[in-house]
Jmol script that loads the backbone (N, CA, C; Angstrom):
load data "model"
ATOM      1  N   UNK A   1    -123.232 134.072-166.382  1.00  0.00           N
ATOM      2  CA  UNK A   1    -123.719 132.961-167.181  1.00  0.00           C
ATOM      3  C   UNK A   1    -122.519 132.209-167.770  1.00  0.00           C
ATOM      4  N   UNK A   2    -122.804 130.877-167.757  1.00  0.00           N
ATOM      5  CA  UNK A   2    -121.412 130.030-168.543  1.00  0.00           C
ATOM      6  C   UNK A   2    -121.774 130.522-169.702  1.00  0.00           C
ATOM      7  N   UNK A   3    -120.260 130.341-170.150  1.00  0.00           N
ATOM      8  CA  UNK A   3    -119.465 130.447-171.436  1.00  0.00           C
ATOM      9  C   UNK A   3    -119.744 131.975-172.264  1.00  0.00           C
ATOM     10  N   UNK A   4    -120.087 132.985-171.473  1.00  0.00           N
ATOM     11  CA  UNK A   4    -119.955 134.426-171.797  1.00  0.00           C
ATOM     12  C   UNK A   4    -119.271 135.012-170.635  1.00  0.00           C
ATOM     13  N   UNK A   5    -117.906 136.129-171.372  1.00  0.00           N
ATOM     14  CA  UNK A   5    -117.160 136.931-169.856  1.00  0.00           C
ATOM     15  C   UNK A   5    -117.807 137.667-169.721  1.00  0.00           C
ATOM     16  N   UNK A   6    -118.149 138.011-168.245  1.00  0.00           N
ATOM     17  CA  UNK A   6    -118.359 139.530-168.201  1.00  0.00           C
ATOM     18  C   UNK A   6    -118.752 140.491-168.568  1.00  0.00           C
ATOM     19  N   UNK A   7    -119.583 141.465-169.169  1.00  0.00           N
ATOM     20  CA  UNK A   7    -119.624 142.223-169.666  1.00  0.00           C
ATOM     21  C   UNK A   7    -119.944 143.732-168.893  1.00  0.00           C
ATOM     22  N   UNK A   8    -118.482 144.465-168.968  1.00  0.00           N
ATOM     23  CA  UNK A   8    -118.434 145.812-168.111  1.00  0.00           C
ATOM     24  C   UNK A   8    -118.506 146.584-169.041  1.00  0.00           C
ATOM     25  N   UNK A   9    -118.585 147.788-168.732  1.00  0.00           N
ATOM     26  CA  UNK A   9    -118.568 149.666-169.178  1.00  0.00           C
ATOM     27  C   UNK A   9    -117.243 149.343-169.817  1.00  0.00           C
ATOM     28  N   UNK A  10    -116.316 148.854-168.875  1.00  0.00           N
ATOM     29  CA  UNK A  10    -114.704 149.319-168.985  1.00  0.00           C
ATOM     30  C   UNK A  10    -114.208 148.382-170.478  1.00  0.00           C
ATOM     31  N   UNK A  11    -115.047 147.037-170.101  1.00  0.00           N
ATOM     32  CA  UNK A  11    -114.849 146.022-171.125  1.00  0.00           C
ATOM     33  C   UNK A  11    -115.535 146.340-172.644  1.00  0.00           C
ATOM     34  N   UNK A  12    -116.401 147.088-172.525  1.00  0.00           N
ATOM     35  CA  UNK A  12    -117.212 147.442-173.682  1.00  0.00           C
ATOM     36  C   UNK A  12    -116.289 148.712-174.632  1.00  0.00           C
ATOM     37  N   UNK A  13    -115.779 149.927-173.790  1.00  0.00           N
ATOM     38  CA  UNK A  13    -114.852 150.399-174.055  1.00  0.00           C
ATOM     39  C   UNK A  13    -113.809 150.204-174.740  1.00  0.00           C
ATOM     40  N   UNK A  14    -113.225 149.245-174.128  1.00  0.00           N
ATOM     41  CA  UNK A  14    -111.964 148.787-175.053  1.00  0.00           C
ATOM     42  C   UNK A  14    -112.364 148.107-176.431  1.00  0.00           C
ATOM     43  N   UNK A  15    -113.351 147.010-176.127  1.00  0.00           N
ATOM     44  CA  UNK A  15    -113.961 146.369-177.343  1.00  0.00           C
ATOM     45  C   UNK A  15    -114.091 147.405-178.682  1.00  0.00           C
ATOM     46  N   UNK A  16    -114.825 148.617-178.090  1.00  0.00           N
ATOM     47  CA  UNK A  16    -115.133 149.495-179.089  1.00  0.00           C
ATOM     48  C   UNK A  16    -113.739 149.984-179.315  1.00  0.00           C
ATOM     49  N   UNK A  17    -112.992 150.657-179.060  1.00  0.00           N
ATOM     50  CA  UNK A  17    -111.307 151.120-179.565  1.00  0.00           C
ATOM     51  C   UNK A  17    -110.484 149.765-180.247  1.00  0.00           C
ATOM     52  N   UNK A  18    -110.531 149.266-180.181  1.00  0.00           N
ATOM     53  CA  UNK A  18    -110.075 147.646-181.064  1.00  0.00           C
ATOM     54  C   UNK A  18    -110.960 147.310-182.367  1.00  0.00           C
ATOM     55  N   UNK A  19    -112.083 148.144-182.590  1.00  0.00           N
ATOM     56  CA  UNK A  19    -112.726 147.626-183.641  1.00  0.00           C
ATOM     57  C   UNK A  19    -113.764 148.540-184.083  1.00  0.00           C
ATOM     58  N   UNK A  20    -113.040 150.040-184.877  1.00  0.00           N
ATOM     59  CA  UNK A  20    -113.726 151.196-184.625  1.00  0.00           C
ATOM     60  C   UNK A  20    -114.971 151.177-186.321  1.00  0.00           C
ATOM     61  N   UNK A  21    -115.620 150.410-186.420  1.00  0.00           N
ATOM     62  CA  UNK A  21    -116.432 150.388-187.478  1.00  0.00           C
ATOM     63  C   UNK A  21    -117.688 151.621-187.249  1.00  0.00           C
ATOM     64  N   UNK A  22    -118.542 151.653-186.209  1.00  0.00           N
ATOM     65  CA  UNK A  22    -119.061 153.264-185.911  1.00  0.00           C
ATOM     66  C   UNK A  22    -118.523 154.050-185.208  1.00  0.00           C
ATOM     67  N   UNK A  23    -118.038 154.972-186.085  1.00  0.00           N
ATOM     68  CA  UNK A  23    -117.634 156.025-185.304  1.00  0.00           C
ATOM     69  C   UNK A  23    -118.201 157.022-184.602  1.00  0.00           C
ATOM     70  N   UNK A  24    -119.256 156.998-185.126  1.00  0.00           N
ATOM     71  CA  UNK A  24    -120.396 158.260-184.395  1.00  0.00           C
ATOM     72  C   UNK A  24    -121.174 157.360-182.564  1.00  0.00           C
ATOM     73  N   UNK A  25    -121.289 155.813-183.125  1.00  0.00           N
ATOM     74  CA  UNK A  25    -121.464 155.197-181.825  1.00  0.00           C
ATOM     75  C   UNK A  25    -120.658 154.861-180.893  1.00  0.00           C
ATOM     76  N   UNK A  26    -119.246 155.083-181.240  1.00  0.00           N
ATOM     77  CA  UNK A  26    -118.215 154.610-180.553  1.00  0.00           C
ATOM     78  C   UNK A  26    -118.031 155.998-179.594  1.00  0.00           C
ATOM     79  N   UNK A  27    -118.111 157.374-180.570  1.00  0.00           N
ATOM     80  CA  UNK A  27    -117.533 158.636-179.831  1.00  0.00           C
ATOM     81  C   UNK A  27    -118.771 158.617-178.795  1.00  0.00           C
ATOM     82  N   UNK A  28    -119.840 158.610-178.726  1.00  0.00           N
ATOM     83  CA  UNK A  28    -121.339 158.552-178.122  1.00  0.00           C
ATOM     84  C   UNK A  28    -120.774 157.668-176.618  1.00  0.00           C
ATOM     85  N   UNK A  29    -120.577 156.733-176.938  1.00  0.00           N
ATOM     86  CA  UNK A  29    -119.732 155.499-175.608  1.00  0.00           C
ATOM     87  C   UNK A  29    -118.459 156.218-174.925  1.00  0.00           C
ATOM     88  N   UNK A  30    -117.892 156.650-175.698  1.00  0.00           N
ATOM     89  CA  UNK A  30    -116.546 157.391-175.061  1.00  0.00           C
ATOM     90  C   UNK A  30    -116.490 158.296-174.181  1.00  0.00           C
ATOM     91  N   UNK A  31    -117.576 159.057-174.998  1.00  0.00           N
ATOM     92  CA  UNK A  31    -117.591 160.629-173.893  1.00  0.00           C
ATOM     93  C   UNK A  31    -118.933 160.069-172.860  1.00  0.00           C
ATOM     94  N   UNK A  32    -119.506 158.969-172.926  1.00  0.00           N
ATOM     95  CA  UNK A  32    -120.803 158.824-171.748  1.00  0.00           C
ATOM     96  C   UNK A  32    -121.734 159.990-172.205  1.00  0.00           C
ATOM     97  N   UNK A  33    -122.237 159.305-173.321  1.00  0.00           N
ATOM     98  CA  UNK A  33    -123.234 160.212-173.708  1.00  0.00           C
ATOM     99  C   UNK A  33    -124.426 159.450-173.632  1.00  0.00           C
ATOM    100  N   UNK A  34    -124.223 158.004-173.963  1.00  0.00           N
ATOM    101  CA  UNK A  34    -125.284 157.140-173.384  1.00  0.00           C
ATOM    102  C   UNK A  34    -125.858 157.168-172.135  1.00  0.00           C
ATOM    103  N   UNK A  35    -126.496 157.141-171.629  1.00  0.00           N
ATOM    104  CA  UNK A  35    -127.176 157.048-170.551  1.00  0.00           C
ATOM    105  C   UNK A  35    -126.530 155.198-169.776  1.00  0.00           C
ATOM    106  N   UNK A  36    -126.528 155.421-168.420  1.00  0.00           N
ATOM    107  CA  UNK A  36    -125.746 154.065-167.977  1.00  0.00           C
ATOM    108  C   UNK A  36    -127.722 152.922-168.381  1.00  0.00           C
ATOM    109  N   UNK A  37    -128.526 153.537-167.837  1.00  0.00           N
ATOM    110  CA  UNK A  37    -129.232 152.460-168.013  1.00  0.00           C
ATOM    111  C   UNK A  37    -129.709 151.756-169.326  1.00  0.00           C
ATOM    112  N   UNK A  38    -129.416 152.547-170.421  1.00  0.00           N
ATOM    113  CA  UNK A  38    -129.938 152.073-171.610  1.00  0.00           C
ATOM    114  C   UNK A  38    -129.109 150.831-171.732  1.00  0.00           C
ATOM    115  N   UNK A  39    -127.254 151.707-171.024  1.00  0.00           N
ATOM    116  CA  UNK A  39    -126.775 150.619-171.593  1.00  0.00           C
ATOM    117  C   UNK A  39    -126.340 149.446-171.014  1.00  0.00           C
ATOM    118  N   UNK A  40    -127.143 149.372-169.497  1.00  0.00           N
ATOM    119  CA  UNK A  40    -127.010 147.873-168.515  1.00  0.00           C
ATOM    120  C   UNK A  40    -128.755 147.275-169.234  1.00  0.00           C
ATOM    121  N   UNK A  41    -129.820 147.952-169.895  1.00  0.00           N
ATOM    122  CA  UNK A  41    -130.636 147.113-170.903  1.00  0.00           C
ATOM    123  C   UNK A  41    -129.908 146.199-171.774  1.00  0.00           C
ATOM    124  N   UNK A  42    -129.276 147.284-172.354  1.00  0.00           N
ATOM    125  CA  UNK A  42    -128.478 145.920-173.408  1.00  0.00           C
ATOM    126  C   UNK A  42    -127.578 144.911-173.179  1.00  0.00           C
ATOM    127  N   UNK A  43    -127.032 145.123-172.050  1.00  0.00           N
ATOM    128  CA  UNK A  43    -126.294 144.184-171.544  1.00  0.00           C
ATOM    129  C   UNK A  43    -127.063 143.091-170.946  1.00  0.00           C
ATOM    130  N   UNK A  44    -128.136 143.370-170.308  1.00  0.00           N
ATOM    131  CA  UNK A  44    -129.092 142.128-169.947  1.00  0.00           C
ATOM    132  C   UNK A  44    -129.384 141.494-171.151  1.00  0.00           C
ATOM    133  N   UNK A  45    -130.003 141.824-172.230  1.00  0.00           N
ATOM    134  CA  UNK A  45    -130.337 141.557-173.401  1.00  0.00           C
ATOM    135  C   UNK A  45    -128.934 140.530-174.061  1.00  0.00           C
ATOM    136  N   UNK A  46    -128.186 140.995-173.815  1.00  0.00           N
ATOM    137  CA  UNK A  46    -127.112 140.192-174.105  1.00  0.00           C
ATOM    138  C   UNK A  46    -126.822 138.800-173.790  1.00  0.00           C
ATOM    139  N   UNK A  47    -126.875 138.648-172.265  1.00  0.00           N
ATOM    140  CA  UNK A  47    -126.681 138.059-171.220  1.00  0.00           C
ATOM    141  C   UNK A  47    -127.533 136.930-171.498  1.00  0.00           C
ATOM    142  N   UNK A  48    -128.665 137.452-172.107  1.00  0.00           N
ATOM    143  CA  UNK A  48    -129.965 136.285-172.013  1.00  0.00           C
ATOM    144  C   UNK A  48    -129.909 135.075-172.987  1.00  0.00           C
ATOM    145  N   UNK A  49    -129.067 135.329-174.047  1.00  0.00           N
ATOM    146  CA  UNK A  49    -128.897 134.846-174.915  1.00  0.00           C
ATOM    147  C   UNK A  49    -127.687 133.784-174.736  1.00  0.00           C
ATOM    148  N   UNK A  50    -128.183 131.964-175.269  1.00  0.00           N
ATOM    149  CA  UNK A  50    -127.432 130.797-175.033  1.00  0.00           C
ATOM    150  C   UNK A  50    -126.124 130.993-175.500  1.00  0.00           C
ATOM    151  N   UNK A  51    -125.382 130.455-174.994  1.00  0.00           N
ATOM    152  CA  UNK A  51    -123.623 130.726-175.581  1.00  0.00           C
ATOM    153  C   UNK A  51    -123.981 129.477-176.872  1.00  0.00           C
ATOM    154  N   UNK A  52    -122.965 129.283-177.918  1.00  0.00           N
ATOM    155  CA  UNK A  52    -123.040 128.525-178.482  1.00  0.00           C
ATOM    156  C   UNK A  52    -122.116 127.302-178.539  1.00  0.00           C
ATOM    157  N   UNK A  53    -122.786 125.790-178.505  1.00  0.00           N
ATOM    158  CA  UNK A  53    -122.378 124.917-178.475  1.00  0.00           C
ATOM    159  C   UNK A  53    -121.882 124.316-179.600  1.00  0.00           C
ATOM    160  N   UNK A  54    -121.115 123.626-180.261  1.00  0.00           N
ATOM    161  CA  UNK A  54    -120.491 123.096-181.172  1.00  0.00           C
ATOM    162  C   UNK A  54    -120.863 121.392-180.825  1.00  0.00           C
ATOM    163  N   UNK A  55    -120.624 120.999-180.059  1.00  0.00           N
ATOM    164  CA  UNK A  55    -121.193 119.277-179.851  1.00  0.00           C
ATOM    165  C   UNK A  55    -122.361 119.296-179.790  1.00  0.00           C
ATOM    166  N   UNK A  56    -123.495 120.290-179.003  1.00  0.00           N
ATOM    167  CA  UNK A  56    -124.593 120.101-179.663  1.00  0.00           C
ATOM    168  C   UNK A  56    -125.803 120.374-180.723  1.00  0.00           C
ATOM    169  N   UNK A  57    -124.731 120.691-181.805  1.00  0.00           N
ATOM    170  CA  UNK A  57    -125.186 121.229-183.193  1.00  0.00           C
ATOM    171  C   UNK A  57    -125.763 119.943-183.979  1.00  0.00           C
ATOM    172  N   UNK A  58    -124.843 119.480-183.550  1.00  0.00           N
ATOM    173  CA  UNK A  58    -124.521 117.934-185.116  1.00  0.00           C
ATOM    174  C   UNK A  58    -125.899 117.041-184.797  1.00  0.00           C
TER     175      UNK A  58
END
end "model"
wireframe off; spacefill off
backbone 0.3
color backbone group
């Protein structure tokens, strides 16, 4: 989808080590304790959602 990157396992990973505010959800992601499909749900869920425009706010 324009104007959102990507969103991988590998990319989600790092995101979480750069910005460790849960720690109990972050260790859960680390060791693959999540299940992969819950977490390609949320990534669709993600996905679905409009990027945001700034010119067409005003």
């Amino acid at each position: 989808m324009k104007g959102f990157p990507k969103l991988t396992h590998k990319g989600i990973l790092k995101r979480h080590k750069n910005n460790p505010q849960d720690q109990s959800l972050h260790k859960a992601i680390e060791t693959n304790e999540i299940k992969k499909t819950s977490f390609d749900e949320l990534i669709e869920k993600g996905v679905k959602q409009k990027p945001f425009d700034k010119k067409k706010q005003k």
